[in-house]
KOLMAR-247628 format. One record per atom (N, C-alpha, C): residue in three letters; chain; x negated, y, z negated. Coordinates in nm, 2 decimals. Each point is the difference from the previous one (the first is absolute). Last residue first. Example, Ala and Ser with C-alpha at 12.3 -4.5 7.8 and 13.67 -1.06 7.14 Angstrom:
2
   res   chain        X        Y        Z
   SER       A    -1.28    -0.22    -0.71
   SER       A    -0.09     0.11     0.00
   SER       A     0.08     0.11    -0.08
   ALA       A    -0.03    -0.57     0.01
   ALA       A     0.09     0.12     0.00
   ALA       A    -0.09     0.12     0.00
***
This chain:
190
   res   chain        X        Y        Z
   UNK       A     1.11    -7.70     2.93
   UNK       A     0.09     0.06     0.09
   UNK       A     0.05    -0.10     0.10
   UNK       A    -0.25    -0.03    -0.42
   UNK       A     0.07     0.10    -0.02
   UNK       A     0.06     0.01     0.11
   UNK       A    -0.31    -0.36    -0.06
   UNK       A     0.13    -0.03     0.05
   UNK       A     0.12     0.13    -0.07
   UNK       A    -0.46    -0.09     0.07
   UNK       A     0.02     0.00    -0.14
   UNK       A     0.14    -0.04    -0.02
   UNK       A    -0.14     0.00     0.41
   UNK       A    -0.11    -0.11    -0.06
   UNK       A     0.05    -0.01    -0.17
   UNK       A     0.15     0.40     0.29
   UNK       A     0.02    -0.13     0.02
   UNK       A    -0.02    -0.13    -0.07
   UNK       A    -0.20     0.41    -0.04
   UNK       A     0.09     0.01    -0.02
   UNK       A     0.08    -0.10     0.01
   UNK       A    -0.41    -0.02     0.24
   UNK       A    -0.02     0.03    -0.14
   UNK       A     0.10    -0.03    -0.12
   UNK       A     0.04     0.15     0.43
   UNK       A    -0.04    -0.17     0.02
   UNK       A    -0.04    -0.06    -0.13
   UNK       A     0.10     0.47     0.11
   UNK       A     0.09    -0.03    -0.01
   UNK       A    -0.01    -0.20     0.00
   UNK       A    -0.38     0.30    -0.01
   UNK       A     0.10     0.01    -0.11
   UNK       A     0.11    -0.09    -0.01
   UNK       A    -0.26    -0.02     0.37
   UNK       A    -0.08    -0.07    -0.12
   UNK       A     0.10     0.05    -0.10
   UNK       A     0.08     0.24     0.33
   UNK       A     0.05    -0.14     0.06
   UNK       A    -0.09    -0.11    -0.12
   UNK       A    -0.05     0.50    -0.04
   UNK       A     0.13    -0.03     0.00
   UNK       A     0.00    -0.15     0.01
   UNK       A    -0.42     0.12     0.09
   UNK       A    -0.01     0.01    -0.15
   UNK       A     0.20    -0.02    -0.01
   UNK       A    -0.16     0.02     0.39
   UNK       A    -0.03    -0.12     0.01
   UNK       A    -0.02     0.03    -0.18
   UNK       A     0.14     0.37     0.21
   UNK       A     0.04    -0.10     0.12
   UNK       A    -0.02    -0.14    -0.15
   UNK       A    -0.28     0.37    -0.01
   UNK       A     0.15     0.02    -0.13
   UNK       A     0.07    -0.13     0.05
   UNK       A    -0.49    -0.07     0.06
   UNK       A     0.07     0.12     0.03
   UNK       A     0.10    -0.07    -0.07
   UNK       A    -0.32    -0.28    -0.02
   UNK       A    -0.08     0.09     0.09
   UNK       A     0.07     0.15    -0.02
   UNK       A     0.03    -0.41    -0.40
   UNK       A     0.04     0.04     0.11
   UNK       A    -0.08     0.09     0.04
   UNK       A    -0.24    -0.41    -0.25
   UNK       A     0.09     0.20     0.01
   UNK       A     0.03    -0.01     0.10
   UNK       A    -0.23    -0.36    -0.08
   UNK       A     0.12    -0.04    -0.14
   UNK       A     0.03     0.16     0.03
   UNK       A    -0.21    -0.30     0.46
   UNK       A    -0.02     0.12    -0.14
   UNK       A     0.11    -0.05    -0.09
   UNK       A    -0.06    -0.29     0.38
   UNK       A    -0.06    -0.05    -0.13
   UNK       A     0.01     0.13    -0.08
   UNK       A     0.19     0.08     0.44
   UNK       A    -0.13    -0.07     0.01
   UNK       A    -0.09    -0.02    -0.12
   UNK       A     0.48     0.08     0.05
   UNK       A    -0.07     0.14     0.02
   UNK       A    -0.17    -0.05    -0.01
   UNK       A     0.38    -0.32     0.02
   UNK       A     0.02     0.04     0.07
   UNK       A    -0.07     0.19     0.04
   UNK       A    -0.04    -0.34    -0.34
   UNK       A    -0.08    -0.07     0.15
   UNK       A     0.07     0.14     0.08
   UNK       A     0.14     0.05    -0.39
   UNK       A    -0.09     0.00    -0.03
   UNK       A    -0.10    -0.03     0.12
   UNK       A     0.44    -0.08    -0.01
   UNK       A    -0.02     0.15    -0.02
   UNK       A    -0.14     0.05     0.05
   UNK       A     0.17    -0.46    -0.13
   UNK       A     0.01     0.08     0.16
   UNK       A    -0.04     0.15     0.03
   UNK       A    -0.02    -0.22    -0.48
   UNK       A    -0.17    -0.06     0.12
   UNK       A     0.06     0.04     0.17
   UNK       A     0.20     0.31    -0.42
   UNK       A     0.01    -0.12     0.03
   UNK       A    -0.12    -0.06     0.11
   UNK       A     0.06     0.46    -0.21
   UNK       A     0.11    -0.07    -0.10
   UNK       A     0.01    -0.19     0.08
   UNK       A    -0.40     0.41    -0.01
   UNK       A     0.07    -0.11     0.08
   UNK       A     0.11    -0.08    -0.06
   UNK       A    -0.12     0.46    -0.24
   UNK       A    -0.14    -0.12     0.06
   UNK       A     0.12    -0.06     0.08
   UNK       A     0.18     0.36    -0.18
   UNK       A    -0.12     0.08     0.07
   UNK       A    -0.07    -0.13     0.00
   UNK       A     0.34    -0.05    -0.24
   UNK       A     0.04     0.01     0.12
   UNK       A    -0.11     0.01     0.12
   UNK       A    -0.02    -0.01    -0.56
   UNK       A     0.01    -0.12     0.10
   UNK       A    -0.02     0.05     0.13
   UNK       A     0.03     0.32    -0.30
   UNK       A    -0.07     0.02     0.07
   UNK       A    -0.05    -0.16     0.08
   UNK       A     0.46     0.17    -0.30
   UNK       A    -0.06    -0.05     0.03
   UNK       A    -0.13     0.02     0.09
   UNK       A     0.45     0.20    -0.26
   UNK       A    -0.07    -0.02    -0.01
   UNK       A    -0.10    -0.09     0.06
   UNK       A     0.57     0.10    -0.16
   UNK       A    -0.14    -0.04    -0.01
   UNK       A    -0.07     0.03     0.10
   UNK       A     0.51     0.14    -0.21
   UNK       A    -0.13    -0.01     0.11
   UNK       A    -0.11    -0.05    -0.03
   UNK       A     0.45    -0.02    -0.24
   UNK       A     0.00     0.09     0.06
   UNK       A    -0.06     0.03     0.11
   UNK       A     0.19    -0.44    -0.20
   UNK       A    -0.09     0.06    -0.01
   UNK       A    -0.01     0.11     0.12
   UNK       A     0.36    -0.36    -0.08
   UNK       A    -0.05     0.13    -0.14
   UNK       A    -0.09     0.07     0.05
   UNK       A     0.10    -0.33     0.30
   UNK       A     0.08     0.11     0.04
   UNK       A    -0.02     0.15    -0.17
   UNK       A    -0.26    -0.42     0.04
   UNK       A    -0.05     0.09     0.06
   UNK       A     0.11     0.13     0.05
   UNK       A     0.10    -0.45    -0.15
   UNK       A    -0.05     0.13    -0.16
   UNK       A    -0.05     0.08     0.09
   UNK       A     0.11    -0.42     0.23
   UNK       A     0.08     0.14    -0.01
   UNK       A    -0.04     0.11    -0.11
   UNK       A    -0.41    -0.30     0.11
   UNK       A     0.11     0.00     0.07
   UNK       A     0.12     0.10     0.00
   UNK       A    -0.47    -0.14    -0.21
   UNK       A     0.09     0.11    -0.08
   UNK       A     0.16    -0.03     0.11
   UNK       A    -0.38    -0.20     0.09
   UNK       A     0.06    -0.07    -0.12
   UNK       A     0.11     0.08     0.00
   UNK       A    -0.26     0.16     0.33
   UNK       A     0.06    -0.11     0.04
   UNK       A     0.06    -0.10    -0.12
   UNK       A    -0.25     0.38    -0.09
   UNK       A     0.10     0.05     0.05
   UNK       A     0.12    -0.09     0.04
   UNK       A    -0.45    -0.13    -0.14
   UNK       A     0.08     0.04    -0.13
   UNK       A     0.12     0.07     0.10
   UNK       A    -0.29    -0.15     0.28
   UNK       A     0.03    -0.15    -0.08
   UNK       A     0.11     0.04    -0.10
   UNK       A    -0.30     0.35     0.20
   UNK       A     0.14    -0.03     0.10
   UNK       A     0.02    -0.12    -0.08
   UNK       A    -0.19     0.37    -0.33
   UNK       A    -0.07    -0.13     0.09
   UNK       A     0.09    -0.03     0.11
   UNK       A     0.05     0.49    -0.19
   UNK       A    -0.01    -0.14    -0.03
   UNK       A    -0.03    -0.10     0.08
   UNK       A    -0.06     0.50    -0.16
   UNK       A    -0.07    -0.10     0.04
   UNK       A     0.02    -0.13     0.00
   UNK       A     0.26     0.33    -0.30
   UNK       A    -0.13     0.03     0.09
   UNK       A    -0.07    -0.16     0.04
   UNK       A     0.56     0.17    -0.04
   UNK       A    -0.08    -0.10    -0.04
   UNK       A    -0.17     0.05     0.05
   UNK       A     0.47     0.27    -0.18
   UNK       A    -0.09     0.02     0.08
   UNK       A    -0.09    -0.16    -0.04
   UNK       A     0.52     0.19    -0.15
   UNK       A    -0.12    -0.05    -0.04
   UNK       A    -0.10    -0.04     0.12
   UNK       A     0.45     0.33    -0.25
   UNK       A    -0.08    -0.03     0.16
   UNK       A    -0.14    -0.07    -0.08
   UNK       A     0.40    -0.03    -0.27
   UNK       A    -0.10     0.06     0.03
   UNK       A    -0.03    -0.04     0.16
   UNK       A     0.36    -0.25    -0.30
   UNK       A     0.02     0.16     0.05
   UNK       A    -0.12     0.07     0.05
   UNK       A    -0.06    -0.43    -0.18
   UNK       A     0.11     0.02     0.11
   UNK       A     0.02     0.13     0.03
   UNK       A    -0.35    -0.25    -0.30
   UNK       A     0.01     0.13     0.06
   UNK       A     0.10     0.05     0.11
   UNK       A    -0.01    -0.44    -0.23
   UNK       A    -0.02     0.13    -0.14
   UNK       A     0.07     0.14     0.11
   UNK       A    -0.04    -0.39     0.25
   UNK       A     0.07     0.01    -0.12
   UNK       A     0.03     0.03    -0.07
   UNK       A    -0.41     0.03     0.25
   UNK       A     0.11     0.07     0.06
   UNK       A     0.10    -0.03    -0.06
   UNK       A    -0.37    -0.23    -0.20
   UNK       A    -0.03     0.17     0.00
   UNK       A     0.17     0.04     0.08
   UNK       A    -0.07    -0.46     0.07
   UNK       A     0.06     0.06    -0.15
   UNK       A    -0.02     0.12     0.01
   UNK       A    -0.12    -0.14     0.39
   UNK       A     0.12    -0.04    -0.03
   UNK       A     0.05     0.04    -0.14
   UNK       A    -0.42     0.02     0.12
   UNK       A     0.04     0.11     0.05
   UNK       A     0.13     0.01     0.00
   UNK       A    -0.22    -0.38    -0.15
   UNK       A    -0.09     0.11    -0.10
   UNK       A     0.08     0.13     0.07
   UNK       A     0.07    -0.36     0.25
   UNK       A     0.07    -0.05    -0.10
   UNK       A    -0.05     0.11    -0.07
   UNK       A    -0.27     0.01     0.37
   UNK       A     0.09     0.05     0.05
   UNK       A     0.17    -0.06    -0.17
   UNK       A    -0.49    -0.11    -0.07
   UNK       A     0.05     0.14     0.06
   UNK       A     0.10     0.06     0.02
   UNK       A    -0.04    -0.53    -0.04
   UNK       A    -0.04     0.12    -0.14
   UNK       A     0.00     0.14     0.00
   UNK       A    -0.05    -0.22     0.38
   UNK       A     0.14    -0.03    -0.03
   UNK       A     0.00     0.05    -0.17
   UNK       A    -0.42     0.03     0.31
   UNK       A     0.16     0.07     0.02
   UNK       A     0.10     0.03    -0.08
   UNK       A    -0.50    -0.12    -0.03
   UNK       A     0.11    -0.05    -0.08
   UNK       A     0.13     0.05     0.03
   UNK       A    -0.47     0.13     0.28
   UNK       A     0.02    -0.19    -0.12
   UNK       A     0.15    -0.02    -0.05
   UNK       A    -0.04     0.43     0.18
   UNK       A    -0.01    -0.09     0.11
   UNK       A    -0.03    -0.11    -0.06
   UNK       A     0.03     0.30    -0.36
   UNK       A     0.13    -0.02     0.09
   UNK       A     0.03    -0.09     0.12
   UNK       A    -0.32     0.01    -0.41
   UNK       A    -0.03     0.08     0.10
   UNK       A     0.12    -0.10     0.06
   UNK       A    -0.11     0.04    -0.56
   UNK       A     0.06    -0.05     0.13
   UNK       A    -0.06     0.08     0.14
   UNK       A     0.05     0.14    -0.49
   UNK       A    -0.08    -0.13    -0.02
   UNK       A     0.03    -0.13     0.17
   UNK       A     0.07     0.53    -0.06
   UNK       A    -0.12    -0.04    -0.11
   UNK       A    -0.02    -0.15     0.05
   UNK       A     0.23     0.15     0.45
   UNK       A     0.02     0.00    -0.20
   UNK       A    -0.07    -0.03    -0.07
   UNK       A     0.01     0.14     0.59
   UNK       A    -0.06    -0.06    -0.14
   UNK       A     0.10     0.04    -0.10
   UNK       A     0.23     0.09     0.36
   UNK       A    -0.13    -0.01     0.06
   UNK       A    -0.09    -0.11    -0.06
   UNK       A     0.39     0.30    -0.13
   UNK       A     0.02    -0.10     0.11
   UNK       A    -0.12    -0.09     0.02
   UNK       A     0.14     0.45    -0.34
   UNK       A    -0.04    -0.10     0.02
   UNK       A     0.03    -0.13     0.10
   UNK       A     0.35     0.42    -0.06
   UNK       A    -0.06    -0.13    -0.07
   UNK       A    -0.11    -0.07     0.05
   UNK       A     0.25     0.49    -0.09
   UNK       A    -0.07    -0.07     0.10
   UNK       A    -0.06    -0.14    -0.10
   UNK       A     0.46     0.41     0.00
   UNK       A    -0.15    -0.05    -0.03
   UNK       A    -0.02    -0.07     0.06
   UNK       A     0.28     0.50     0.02
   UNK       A    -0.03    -0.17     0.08
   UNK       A    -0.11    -0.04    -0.12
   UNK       A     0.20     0.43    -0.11
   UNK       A     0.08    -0.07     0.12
   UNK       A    -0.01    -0.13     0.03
   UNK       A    -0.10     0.19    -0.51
   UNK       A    -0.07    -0.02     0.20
   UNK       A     0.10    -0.03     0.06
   UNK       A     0.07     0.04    -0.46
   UNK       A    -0.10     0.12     0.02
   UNK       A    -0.06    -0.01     0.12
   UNK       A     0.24    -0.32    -0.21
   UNK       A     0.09     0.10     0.04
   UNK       A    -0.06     0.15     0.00
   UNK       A    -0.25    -0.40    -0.14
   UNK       A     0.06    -0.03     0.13
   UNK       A     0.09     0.09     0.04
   UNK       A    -0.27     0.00    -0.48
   UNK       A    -0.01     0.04     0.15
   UNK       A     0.08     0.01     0.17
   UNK       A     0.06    -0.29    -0.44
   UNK       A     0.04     0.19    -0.06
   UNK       A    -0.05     0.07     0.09
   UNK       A    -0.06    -0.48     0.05
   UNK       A     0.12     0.03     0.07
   UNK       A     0.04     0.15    -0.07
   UNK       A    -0.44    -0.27     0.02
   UNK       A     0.06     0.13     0.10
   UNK       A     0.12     0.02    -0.04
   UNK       A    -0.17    -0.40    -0.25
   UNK       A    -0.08     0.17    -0.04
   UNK       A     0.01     0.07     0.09
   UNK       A     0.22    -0.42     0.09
   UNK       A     0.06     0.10    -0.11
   UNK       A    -0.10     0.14    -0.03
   UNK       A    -0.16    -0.34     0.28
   UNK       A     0.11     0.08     0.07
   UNK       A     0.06     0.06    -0.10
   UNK       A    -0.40    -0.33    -0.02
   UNK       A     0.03     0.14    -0.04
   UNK       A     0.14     0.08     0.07
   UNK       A    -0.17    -0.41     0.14
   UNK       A    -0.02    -0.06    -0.12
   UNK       A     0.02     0.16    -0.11
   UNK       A     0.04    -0.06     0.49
   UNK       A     0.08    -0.10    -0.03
   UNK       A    -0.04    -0.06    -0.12
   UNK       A    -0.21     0.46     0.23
   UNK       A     0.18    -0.05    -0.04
   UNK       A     0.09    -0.14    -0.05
   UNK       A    -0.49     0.22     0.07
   UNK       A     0.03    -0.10    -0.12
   UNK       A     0.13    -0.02    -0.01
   UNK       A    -0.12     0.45     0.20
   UNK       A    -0.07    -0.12     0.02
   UNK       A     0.05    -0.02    -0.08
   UNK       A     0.26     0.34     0.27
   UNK       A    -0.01    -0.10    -0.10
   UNK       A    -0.08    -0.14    -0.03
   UNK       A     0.05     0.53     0.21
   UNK       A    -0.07    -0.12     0.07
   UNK       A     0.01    -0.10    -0.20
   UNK       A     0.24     0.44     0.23
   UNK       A    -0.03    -0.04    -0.12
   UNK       A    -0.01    -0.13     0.01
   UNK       A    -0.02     0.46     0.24
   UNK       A     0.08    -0.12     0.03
   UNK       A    -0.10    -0.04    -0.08
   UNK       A     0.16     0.53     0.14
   UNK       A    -0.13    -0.10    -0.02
   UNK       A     0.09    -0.16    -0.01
   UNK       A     0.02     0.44     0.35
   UNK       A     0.11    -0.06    -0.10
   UNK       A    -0.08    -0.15    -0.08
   UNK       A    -0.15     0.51     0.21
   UNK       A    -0.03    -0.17     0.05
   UNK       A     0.09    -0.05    -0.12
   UNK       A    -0.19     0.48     0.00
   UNK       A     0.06    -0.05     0.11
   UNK       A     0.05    -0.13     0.04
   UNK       A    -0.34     0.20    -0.35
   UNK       A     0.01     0.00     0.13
   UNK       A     0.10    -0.04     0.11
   UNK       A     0.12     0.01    -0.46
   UNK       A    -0.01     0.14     0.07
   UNK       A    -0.09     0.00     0.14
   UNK       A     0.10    -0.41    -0.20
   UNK       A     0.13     0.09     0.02
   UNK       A    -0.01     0.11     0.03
   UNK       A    -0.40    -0.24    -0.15
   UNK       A     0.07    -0.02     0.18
   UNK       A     0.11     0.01     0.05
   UNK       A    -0.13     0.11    -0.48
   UNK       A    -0.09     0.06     0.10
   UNK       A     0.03    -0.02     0.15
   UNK       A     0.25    -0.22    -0.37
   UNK       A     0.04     0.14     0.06
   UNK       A    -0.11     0.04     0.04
   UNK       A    -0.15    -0.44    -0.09
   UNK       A     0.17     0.08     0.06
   UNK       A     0.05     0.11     0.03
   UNK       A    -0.38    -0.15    -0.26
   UNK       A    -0.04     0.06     0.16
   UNK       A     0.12     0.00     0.07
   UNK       A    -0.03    -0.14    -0.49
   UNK       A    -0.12     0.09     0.04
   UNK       A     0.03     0.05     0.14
   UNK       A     0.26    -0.34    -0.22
   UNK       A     0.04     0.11    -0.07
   UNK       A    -0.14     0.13     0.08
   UNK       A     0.00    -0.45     0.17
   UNK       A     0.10     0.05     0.07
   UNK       A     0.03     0.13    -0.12
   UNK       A    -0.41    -0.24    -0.08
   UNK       A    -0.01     0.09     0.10
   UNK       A     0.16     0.04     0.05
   UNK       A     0.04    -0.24    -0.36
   UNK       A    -0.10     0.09    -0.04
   UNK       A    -0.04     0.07     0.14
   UNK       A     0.19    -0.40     0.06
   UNK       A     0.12     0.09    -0.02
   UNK       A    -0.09     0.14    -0.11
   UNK       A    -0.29    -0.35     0.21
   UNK       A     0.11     0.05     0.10
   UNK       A     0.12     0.07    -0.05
   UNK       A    -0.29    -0.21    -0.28
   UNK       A    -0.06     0.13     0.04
   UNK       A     0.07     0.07     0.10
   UNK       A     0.18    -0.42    -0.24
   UNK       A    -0.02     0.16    -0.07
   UNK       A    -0.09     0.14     0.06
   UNK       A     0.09    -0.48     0.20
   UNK       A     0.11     0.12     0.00
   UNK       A     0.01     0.08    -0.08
   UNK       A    -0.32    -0.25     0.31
   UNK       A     0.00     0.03    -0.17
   UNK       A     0.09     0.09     0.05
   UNK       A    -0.15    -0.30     0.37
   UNK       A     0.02    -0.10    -0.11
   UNK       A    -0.04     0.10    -0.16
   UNK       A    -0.13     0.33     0.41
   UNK       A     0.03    -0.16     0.01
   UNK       A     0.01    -0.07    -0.12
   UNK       A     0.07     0.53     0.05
   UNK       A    -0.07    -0.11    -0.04
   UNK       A     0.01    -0.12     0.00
   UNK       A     0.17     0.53     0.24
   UNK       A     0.03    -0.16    -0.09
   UNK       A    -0.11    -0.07    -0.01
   UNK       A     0.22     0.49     0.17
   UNK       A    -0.14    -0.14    -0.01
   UNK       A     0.06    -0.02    -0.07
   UNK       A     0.36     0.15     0.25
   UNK       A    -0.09     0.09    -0.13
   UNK       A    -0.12    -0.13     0.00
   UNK       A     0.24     0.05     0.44
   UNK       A    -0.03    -0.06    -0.09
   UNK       A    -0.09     0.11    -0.08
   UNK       A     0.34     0.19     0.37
   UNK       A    -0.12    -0.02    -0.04
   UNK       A    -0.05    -0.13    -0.12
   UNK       A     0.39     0.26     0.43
   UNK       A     0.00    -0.12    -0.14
   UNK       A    -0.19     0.01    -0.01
   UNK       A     0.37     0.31     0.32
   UNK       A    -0.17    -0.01    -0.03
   UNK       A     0.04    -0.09    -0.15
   UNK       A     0.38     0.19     0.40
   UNK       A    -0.05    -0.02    -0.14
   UNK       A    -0.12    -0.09     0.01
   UNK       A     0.02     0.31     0.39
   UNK       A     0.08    -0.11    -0.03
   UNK       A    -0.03    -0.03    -0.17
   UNK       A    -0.26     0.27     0.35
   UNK       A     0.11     0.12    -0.08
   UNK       A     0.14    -0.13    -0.03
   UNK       A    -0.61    -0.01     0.00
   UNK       A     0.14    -0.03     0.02
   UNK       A     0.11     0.03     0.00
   UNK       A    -0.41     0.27    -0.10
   UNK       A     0.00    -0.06     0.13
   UNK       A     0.15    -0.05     0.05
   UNK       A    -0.13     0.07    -0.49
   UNK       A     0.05     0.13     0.15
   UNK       A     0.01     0.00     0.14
   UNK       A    -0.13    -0.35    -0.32
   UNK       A     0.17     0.05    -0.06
   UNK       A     0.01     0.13     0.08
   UNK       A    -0.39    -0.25     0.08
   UNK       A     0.10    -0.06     0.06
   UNK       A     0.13     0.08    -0.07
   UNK       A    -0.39     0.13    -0.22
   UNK       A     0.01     0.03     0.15
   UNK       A     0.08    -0.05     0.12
   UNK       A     0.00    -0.06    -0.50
   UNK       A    -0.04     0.09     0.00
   UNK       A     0.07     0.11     0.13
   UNK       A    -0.17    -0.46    -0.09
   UNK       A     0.20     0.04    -0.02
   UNK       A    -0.01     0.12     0.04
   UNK       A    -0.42    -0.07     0.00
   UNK       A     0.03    -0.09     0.14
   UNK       A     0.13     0.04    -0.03
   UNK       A    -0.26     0.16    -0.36
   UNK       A     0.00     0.10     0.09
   UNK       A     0.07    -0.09     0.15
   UNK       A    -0.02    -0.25    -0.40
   UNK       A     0.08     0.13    -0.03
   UNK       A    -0.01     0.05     0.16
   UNK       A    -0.29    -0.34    -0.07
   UNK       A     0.15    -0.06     0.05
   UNK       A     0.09     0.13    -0.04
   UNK       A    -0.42     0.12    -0.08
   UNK       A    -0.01    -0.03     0.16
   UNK       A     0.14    -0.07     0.05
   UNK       A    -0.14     0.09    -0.47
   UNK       A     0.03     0.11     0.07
   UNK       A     0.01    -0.03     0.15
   UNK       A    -0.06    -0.41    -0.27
   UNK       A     0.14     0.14    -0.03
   UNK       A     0.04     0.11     0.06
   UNK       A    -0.22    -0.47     0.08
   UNK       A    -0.13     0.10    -0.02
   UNK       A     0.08     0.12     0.02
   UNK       A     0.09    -0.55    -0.22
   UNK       A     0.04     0.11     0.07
   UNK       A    -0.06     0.13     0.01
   UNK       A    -0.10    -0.51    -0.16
   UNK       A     0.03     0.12    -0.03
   UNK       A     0.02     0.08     0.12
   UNK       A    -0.01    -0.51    -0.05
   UNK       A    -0.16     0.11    -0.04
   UNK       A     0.01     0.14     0.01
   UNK       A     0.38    -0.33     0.07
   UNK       A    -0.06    -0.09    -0.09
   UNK       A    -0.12     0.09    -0.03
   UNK       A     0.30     0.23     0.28
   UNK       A     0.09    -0.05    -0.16
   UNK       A    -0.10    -0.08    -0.06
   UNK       A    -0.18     0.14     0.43
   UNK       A     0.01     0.12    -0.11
   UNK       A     0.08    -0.05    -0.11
   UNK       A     0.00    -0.30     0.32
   UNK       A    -0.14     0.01    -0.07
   UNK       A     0.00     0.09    -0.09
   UNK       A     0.45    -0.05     0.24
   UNK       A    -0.08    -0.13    -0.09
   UNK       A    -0.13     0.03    -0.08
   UNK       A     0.28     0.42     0.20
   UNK       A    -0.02    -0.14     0.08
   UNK       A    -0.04    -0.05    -0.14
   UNK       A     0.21     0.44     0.03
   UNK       A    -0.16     0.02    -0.02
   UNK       A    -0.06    -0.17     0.03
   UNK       A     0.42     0.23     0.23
   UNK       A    -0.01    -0.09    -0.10
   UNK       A    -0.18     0.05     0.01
   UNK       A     0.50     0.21     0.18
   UNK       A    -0.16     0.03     0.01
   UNK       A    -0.02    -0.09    -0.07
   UNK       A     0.39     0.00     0.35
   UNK       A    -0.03    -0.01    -0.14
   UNK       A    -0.16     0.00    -0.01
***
């Protein structure tokens, strides 16, 4: 999945350059290609103003777009004349307007609980979630289609961590899998 990430939703996105990247992974890749339409952190009128604008543009690049629902747990009705215009949406994990997910898990992961109640039938994509919020989320995780994380890539633990001499990166693929999967754990997906 292509995501234009966090900062670009809170300070904008640099369009032609996230165009021309789907652009170039949709040829490259010869597997289905998911792209986030930009989105706008905590406004769901602009986020669904860019989903009428660039949707079918990253349908013709090639890339199956995906419909990043900010504000889902105080706006979810203003998508739902949308939602049958994507394969997948994406929820917010990470931060909420009025929350950051690793402070408030369980609020998070309850805010993802309701959204999927609604969204049962949908593939629903989580970006970025905190490991705390996954570890709330417990069986609901069978709802969820895929998430998301750049957690992995630091030390998922102080053994880990001692055990590559204090770095927060893995060196190679070897030791980025074994952090994943320790990772995974922790959250207790596997």
């Amino acid at each position: 999945m292509i995501d234009i990430g966090i900062a670009a939703a809170v300070h904008g996105v640099q369009l032609q350059e996230y165009l021309r990247v789907i652009k170039r992974v949709s040829t490259v890749v010869r597997a289905d290609v998911y792209a986030v339409v930009p989105d706008v952190f905590c406004d769901a009128t602009k986020t669904i103003e860019n989903w009428h604008k660039y949707a079918q543009i990253i349908k013709r690049l090639g890339a199956n777009p995906v419909l990043v629902l900010q504000s889902f747990y105080t706006d979810l009705d203003r998508y739902m004349n949308l939602i049958d215009e994507t394969e997948i949406v994406a929820l917010p994990s990470r931060k909420h307007c009025d929350a950051t997910c690793a402070a408030r898990p369980r609020l998070c992961a309850e805010r993802i609980e309701r959204a999927l109640r609604i969204l049962y039938q949908k593939k629903v994509h989580l970006l970025g979630p905190a490991l705390r919020v996954l570890r709330y989320l417990g069986d609901t995780l069978n709802q969820i289609y895929s998430f998301d994380t750049a957690a992995y890539h630091m030390a998922p633990n102080a053994k880990l961590k001692e055990k590559t001499d204090g770095r927060y990166m893995p060196r190679n693929m070897s030791e980025s899998a074994e952090w994943l999967m320790a990772w995974l754990e922790q959250a207790c997906v596997i």
